[in-house]
N, C-alpha and C positions, 0 to 999 in steps of 0.2 A: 875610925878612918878606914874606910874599902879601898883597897888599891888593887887595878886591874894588872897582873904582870905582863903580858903583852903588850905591844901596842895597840889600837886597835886596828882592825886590818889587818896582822901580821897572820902570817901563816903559821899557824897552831903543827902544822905536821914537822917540820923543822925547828922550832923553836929551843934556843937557847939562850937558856938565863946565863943574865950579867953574874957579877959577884954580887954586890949592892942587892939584885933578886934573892941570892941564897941566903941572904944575912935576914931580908927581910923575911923571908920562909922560916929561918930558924929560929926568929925572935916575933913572929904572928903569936896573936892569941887562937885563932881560928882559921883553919885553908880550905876552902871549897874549891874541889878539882872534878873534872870530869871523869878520871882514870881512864883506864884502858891502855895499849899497846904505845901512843902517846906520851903518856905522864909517866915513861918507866926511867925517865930523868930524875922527875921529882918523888919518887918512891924514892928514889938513892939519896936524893938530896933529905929525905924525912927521916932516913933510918942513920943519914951522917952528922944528922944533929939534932938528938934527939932531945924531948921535951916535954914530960909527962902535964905538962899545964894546956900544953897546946890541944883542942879537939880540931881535928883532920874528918871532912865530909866528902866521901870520896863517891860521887855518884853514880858510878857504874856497879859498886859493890852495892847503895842502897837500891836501885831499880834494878838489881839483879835480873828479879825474874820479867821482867818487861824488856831485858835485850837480847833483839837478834843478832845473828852471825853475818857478817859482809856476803851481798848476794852479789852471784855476775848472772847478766842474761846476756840473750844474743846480741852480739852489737856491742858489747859493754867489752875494754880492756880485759882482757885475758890473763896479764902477767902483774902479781903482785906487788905493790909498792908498799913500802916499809914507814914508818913511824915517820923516818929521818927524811923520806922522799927516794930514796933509793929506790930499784924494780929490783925482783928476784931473777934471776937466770931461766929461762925455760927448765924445765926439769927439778928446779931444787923443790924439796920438800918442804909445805911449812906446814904450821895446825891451822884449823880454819879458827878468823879472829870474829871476836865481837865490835859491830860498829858502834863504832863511839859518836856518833852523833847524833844521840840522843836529843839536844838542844832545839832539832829540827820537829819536833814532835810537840805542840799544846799541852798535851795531856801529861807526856810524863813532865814537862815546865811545872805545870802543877804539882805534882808530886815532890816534884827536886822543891820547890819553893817549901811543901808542909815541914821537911827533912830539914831543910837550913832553920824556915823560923823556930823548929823545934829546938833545935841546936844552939841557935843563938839567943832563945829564950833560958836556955839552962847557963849560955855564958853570962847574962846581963839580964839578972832577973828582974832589977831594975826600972828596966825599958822594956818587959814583958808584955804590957797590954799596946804600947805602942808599935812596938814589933809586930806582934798579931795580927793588931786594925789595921798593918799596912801593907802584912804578906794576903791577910783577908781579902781586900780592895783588889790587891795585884792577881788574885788567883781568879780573881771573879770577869776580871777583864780578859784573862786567859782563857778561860771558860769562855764566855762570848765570843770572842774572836774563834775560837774551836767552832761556837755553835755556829757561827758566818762562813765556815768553812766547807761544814757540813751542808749547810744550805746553799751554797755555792755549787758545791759536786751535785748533790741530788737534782737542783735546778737547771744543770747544765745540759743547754738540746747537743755542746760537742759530741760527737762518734769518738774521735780520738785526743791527745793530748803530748808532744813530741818534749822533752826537755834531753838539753844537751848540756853534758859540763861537763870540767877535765876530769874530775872524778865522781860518782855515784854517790854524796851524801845524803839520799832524800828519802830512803829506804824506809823511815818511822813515818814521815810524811804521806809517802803512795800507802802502806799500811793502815794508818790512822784513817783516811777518805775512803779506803779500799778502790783506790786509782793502782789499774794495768800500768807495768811500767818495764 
C-alpha cells in the first residue's frame, strides 16, 4: 500500500502531520522523503519512533552531490523564508540552504527512481523483477520527456523567457536546459 501524506496540492513548506500521519510513519515498512530544511519535522518524528525494520530513503542525502544551494538573482525576493513559511528579519543570519526541489529536475526523477526500486527491491524481494520492469518503463519515459525538453530549448527561435512565482523552485529545471534565469 503507498500512501501519499499530504494532500495533494498541499503546501509542502508548512505541512503538518496529523497524528494518524505519525503512527503511520512509525509503523511503515518503508518512507521516501525528499529531506532537506523541510522534512526537519519528520527527522524528529523518525528519531521519536524508532524502528530498525523500517528503511528511510531520504533523497536529498542520496543526490547529494547533484544539489544546489537556493540561488537569488536580481528581481528575486531578497529576504529568506523558512520551512514553516515564516521570512527572516532583514539582518538575521542564516547558512545558505540547499534547494530542495529536486523533483523539478528529469534527470535527478531518474535517479531518485534507481534509489527507491533499489530499495524496494531489497524490501520485497519477491516482487523484484516486477519492481524493476516498472521503475525500468517509468525511467525511460523520464528520459524522453528530458530528451523533448532538451529539444524544445535548443529548437526555440525565443530571445528570452520570463517566469514569475511566489517563490523560485525551478532552479534544477533553468540548470538542467542551461536556460538564463
Amino acid at each position: 500500500e503507498v500512501i501519499l501524506l499530504p494532500d495533494n496540492g498541499a503546501d509542502m513548506h508548512g505541512f503538518q502531520p496529523s497524528a494518524e500521519e505519525l503512527i503511520r510513519i512509525a509503523d511503515c515498512d518503508m518512507l521516501v522523503h525528499v529531506g532537506g530544511e523541510s522534512d526537519a519535522w519528520l527527522l524528529e518524528a523518525l528519531e521519536s519512533t524508532p524502528n530498525e525494520n523500517r528503511v528511510v530513503v531520504n533523497l536529498m542525502e542520496v543526490l547529494e552531490e547533484d544539489i544546489r544551494t537556493e540561488y537569488y538573482a536580481e528581481g528575486m525576493q531578497t529576504s529568506h523564508v523558512h520551512a514553516d513559511g515564516s521570512v527572516c528579519e532583514e539582518g538575521h543570519e542564516h547558512t545558505e540552504l540547499s534547494d530542495e526541489h529536486i523533483w523539478l529536475s528529469l534527470r535527478l526523477a531518474v535517479k531518485a527512481c534507481e534509489v527507491i526500486e533499489e530499495s524496494l527491491c531489497g524490501l520485497l524481494p519477491e516482487s523484484a523483477e516486477g519492481i524493476s520492469a516498472n521503475a525500468d518503463a517509468y525511467c525511460k519515459e523520464l528520459e524522453s520527456l528530458d530528451q523533448r525538453y532538451t529539444d524544445m530549448v535548443a529548437d526555440s527561435s525565443a530571445e528570452s523567457v520570463v517566469i514569475v512565482a511566489d517563490r523560485f523552485p525551478f532552479l534544477y529545471m533553468m540548470e538542467d536546459y542551461a536556460l538564463e534565469y
